[in-house]
C-alpha positions as CSV (number, residue, x, y, z in Angstrom):
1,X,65.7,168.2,-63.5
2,X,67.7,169.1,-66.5
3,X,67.4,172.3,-68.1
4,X,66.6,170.2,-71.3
5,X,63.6,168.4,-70.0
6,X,62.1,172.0,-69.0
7,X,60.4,173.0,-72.6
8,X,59.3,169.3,-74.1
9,X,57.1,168.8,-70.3
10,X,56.1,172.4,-71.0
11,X,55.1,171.3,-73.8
12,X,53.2,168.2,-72.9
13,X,51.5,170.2,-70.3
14,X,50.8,172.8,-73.1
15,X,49.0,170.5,-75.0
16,X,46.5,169.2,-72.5
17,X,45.9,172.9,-71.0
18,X,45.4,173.9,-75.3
19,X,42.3,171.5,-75.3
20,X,41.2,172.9,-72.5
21,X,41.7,176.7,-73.2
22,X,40.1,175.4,-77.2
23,X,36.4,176.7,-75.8
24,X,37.2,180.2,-77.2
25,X,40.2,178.8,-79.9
26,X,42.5,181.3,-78.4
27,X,46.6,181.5,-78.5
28,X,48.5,181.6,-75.2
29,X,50.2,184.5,-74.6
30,X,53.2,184.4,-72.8
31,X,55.2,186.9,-70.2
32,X,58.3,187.3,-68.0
33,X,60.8,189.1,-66.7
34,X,63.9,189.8,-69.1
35,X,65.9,187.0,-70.0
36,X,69.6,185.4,-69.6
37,X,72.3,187.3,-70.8
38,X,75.1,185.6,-72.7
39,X,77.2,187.2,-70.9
40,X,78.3,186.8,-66.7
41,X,78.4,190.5,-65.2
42,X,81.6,191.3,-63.8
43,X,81.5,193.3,-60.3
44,X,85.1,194.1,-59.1
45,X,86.2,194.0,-55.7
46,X,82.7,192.8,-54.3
47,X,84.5,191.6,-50.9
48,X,85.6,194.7,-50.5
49,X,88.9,193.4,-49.4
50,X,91.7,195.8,-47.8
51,X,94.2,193.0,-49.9
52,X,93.0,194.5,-52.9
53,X,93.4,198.2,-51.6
54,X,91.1,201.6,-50.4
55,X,91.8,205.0,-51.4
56,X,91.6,208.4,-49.6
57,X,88.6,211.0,-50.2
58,X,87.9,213.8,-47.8
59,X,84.2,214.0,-46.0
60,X,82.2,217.7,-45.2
61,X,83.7,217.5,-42.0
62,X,87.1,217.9,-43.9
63,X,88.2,214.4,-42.3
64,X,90.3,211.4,-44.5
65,X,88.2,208.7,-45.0
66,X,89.0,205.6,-47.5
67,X,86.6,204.0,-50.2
68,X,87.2,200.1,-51.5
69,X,89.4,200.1,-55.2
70,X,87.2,199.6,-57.7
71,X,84.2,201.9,-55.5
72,X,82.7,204.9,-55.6
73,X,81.2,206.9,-52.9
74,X,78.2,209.4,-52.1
75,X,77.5,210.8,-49.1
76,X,74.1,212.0,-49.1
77,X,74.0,213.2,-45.9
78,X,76.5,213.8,-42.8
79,X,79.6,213.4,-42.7
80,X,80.4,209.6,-41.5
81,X,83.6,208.2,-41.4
82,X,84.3,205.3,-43.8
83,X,87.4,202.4,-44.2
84,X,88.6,198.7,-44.4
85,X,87.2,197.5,-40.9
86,X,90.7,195.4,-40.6
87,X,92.7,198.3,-41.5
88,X,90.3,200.7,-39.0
89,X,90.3,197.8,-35.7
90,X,93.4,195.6,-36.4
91,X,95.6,198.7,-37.7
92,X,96.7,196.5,-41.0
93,X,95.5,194.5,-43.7
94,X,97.5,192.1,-42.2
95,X,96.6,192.7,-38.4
96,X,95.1,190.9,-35.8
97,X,91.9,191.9,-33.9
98,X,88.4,191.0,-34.3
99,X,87.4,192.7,-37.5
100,X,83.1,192.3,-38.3
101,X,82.9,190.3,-41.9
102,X,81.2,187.4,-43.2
103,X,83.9,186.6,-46.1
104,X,87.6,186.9,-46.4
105,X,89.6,189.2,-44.2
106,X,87.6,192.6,-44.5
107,X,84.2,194.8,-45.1
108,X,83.4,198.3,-45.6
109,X,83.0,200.0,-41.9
110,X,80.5,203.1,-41.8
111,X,80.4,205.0,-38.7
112,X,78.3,208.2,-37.5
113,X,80.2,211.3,-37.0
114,X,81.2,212.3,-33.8
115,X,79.9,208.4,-32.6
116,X,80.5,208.5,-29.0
117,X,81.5,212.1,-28.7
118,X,79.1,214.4,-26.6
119,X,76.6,216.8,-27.2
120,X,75.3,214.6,-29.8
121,X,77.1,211.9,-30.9
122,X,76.1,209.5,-33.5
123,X,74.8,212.0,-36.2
124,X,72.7,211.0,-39.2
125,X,74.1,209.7,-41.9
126,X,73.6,208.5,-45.5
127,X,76.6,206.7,-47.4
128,X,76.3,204.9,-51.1
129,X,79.1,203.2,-52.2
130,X,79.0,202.0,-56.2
131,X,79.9,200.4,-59.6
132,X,79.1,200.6,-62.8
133,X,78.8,197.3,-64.8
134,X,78.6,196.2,-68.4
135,X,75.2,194.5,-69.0
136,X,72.8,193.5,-72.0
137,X,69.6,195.7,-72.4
138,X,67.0,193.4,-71.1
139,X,69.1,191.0,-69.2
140,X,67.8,189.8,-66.2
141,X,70.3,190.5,-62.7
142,X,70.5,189.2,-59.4
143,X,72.4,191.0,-56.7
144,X,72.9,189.7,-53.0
145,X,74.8,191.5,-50.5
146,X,75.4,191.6,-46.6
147,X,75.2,193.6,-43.7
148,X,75.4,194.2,-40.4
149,X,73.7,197.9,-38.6
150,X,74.2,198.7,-35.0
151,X,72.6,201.2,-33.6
152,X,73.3,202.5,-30.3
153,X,77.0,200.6,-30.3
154,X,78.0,196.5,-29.8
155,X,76.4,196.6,-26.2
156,X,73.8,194.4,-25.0
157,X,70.7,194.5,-24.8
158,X,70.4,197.7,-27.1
159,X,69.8,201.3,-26.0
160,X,68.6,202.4,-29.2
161,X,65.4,203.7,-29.2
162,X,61.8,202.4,-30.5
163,X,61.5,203.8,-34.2
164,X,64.9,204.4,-34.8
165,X,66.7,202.2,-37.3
166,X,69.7,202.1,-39.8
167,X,69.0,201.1,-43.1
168,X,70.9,198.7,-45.0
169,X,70.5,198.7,-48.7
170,X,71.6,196.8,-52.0
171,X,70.0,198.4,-54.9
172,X,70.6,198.6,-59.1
173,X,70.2,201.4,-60.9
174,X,69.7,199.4,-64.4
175,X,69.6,202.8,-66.4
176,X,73.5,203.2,-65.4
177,X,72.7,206.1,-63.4
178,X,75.1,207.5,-60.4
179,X,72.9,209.0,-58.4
180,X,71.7,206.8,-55.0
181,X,68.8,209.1,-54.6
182,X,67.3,209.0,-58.6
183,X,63.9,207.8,-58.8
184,X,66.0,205.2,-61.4
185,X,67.4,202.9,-58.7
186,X,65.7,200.0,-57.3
187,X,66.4,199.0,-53.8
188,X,65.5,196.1,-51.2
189,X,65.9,197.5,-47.3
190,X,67.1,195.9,-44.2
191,X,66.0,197.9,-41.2
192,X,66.6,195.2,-38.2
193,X,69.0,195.8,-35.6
194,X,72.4,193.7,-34.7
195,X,70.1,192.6,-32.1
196,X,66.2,191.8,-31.2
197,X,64.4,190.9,-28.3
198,X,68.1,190.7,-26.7
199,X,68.5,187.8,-29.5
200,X,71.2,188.2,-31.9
201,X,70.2,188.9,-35.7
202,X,73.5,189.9,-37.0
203,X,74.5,189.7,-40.4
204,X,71.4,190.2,-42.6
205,X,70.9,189.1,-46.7
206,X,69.8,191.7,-48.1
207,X,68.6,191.3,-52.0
208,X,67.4,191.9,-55.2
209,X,66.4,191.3,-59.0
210,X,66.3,193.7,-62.3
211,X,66.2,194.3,-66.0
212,X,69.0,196.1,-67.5
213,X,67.4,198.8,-69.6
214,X,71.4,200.4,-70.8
215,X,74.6,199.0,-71.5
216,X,75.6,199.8,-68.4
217,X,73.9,199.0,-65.0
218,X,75.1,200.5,-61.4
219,X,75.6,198.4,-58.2
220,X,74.7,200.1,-55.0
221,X,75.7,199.1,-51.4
222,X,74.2,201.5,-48.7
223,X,73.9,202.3,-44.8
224,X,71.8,205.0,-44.2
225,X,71.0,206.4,-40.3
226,X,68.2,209.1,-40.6
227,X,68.3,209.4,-36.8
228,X,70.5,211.0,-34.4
229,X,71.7,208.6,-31.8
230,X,75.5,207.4,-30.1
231,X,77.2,204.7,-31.1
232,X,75.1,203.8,-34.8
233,X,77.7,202.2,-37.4
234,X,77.4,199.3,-39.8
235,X,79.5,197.2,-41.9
236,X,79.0,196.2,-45.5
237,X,80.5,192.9,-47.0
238,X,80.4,190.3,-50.0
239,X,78.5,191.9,-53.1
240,X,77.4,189.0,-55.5
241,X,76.1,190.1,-59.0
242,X,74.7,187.4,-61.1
243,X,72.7,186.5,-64.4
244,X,69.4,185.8,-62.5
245,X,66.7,182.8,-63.2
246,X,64.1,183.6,-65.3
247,X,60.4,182.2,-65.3
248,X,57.4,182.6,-67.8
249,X,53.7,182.1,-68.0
250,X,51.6,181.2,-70.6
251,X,48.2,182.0,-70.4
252,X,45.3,182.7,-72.7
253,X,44.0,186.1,-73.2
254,X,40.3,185.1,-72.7
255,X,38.3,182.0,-71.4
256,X,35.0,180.9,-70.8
257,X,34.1,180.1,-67.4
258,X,35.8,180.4,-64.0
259,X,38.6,177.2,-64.4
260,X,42.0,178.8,-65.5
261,X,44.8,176.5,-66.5
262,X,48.1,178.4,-65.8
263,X,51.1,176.9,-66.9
264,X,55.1,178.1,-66.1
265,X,58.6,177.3,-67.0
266,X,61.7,178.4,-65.7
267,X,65.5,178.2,-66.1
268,X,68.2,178.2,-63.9
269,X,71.6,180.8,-64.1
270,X,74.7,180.0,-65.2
271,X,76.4,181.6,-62.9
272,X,74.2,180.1,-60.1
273,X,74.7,177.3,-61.6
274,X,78.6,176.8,-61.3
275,X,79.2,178.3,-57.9
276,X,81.2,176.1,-56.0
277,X,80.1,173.8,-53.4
278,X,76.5,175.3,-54.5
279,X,73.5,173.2,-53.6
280,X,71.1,175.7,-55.2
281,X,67.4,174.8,-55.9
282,X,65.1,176.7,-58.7
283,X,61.6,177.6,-57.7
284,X,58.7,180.0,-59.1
285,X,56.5,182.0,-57.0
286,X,53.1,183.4,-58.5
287,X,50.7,186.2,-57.6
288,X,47.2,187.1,-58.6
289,X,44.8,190.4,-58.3
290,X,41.5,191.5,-59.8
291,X,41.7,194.1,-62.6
292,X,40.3,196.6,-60.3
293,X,42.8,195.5,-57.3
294,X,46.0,197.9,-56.4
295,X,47.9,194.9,-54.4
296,X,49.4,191.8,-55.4
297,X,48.6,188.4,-53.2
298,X,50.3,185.7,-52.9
299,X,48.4,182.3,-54.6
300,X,51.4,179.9,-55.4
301,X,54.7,179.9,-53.5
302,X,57.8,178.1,-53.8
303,X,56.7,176.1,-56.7
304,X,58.4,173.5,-58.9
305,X,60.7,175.0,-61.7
306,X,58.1,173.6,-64.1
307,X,54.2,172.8,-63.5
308,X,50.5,173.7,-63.8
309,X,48.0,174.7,-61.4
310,X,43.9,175.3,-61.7
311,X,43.1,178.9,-61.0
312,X,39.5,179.4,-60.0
313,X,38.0,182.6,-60.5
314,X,35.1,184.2,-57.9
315,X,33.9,186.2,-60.7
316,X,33.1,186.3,-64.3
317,X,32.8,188.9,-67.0
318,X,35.9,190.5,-65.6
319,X,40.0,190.0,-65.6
320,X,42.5,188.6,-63.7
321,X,46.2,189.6,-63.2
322,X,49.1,186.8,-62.9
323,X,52.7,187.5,-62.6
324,X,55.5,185.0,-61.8
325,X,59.2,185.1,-60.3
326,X,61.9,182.7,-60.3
327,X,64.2,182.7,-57.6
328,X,67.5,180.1,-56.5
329,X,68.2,179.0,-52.9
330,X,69.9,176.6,-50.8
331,X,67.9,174.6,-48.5
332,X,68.1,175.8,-45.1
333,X,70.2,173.0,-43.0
334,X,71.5,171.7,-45.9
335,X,75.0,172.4,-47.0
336,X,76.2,174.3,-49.5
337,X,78.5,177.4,-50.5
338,X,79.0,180.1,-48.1
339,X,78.0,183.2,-48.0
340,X,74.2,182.1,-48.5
341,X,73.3,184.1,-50.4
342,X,69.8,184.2,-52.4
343,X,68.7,185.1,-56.0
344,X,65.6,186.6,-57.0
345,X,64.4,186.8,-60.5
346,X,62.4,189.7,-61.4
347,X,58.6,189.5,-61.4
348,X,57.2,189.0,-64.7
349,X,55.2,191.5,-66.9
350,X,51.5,190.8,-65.7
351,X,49.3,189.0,-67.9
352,X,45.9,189.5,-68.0
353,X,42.7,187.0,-68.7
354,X,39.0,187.7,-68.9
355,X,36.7,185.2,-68.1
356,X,33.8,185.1,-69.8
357,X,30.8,183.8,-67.9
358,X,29.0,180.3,-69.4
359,X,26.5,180.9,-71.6
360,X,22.7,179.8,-70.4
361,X,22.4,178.0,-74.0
362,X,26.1,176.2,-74.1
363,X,26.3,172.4,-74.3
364,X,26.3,170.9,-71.5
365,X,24.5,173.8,-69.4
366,X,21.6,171.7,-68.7
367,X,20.1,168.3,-67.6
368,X,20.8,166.3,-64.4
369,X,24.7,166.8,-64.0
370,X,24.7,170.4,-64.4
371,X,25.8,173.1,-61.3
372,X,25.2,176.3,-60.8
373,X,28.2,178.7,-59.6
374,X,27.0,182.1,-58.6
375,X,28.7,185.6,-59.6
376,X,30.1,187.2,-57.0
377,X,30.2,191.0,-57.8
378,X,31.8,192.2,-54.4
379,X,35.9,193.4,-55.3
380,X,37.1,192.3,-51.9
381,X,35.8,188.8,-53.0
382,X,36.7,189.2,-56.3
């Protein structure tokens, strides 16, 4: 559906759900998430290729490693070695050997100090590699990376011990901030293994959406290994920053009874939009709680880019909480561009309604068709 026939069906749906919400005469108030930017952000170098060139830095251990042009790197702990996988297994950007990537020739390789080298190889390690980006103060960002953790080495099935892990992270700092351990950055974590269950996982999506609250927001692609153990490396690869979809709600502040109307539009990125070979479908997700609740749950997933849906309420004389998120896929077995990568909006500002319980004298609350609904006080149920 067109970007253009989003708002008149909102619209039309508006209307009807107005007539509905016209018990109390109240105005819909309406929420998201930050909104498009006019602007595309431009992240350099997001393949981290070895065409476009590394540079030399020196880790604690005093050893050379080499950081992606365009890159910067913290290590917060250890001291790993980093470098262009090709350059590290095939000896040149131009060499052959198998070199671990999921686009063009190259990815960022990670590996634990001392990774194979007795009395304890494989030491812990935290590395952030980032970029700082020009953005527009309340623009809404997608970022979608790769990567790849082994732990306990390429051999199967896997050695490495129950509990251990090496995290893979993407995160956005959208303050501008430099610092991977700031309270500032948000970050979504990948904690699987190369492999499970002796089954292959492999390269893993790892993902995220935020608001820009500076001029300048910071990229962040991280492996960290907390734990001790031989053989634990990972690979980085294919950074994709993009205006994200937006969605909003509109809802009314208050209503009488327990029948909620909820109504949601959405719009698709530009920049999703115009990858090529793309076959990228919008879709809304929406969560509910209780006033009184501390967690979210999930009540509509993978919804049309535009619609309505009846909430009912288990209790009255209280509020409910509502929050949406748009997100763009590609349908799994279909094709479409490669990487496949994923977009996630950013969860919208909640919005909250009270429902007001029926009066005993309204119209309608008597004679042979009426019903009676009874108020459940109990939170859990509520």
């Amino acid at each position: 559906m067109g970007s253009r026939m989003v708002r008149p069906l909102l619209v039309a749906v508006g209307l009807v759900a107005l007539l509905l919400w016209g018990v109390r005469g109240v105005t819909p108030v309406q929420a998201g998430a930050g909104t498009i930017p006019p602007l595309a952000p431009v992240l350099h170098n997001g393949d981290f290729e070895c065409t476009t060139g590394y540079y030399s830095a020196t880790n604690a251990a005093g050893r050379t490693i080499y950081v992606p042009n365009q890159w910067r790197l913290v290590l917060s702990q250890g001291a790993p070695k980093t470098h262009s996988a090709r350059i590290n297994f095939a000896r040149s950007c131009d060499g052959s050997a198998h070199v671990e990537r999921i686009l063009g020739i190259d990815s960022i390789l990670v590996e634990a100090q001392d990774l194979e080298r007795p009395p304890e190889p494989g030491k812990p390690f935290d590395a952030s590699f980032y970029q700082q980006v020009t953005a527009t103060v309340g623009g809404s960002y997608s970022l979608s990376g790769w990567a790849l953790s082994l732990c306990g080495g390429s051999t199967v099935p896997s050695d490495c011990p129950a509990g251990n892990h090496i995290a893979k992270m993407i995160g956005i700092d959208p303050t501008g901030g430099i610092d991977p351990l700031a309270n500032t950055v948000i970050w979504a974590e990948d904690r699987r293994n190369f492999v499970e269950n002796n089954q292959r996982v492999g390269w893993t999506n790892v993902r995220l959406g935020a608001v820009a609250e500076a001029m300048t927001i910071t990229v962040f692609a991280r492996l960290a290994s907390p734990f001790q153990w031989h053989g634990n490396h990972g690979f980085l690869d294919a950074l994709s920053l993009v205006r994200s979809p937006v969605a909003t709600l509109a809802l009314p502040a208050e209503i009488t009874g327990t029948a909620l109307i909820v109504l949601w539009e959405s719009e698709q990125s530009p920049d999703i939009a115009a990858i090529p070979g793309g076959n990228y479908e919008l879709a809304v997700d929406l969560q509910v709680r209780h006033v009184d609740a501390t967690e979210w749950r999930d009540w509509l997933m993978d919804q049309s880019a535009i619609g309505s849906q009846v909430f009912s309420a288990l209790c009255v004389d209280t509020s409910y909480e509502f929050r949406i998120r748009a997100r763009a896929e590609q349908p799994a077995g279909e094709d479409g561009a490669w990487p496949n990568h994923r977009y996630p909006g950013v969860w919208s500002t909640p919005v909250r309604v009270f429902f007001h319980s029926v009066p005993d004298d309204a119209p309608g609350a008597g004679g042979p068709l009426s019903f009676f609904l009874p108020v459940i006080r109990s939170q859990r149920q509520c």
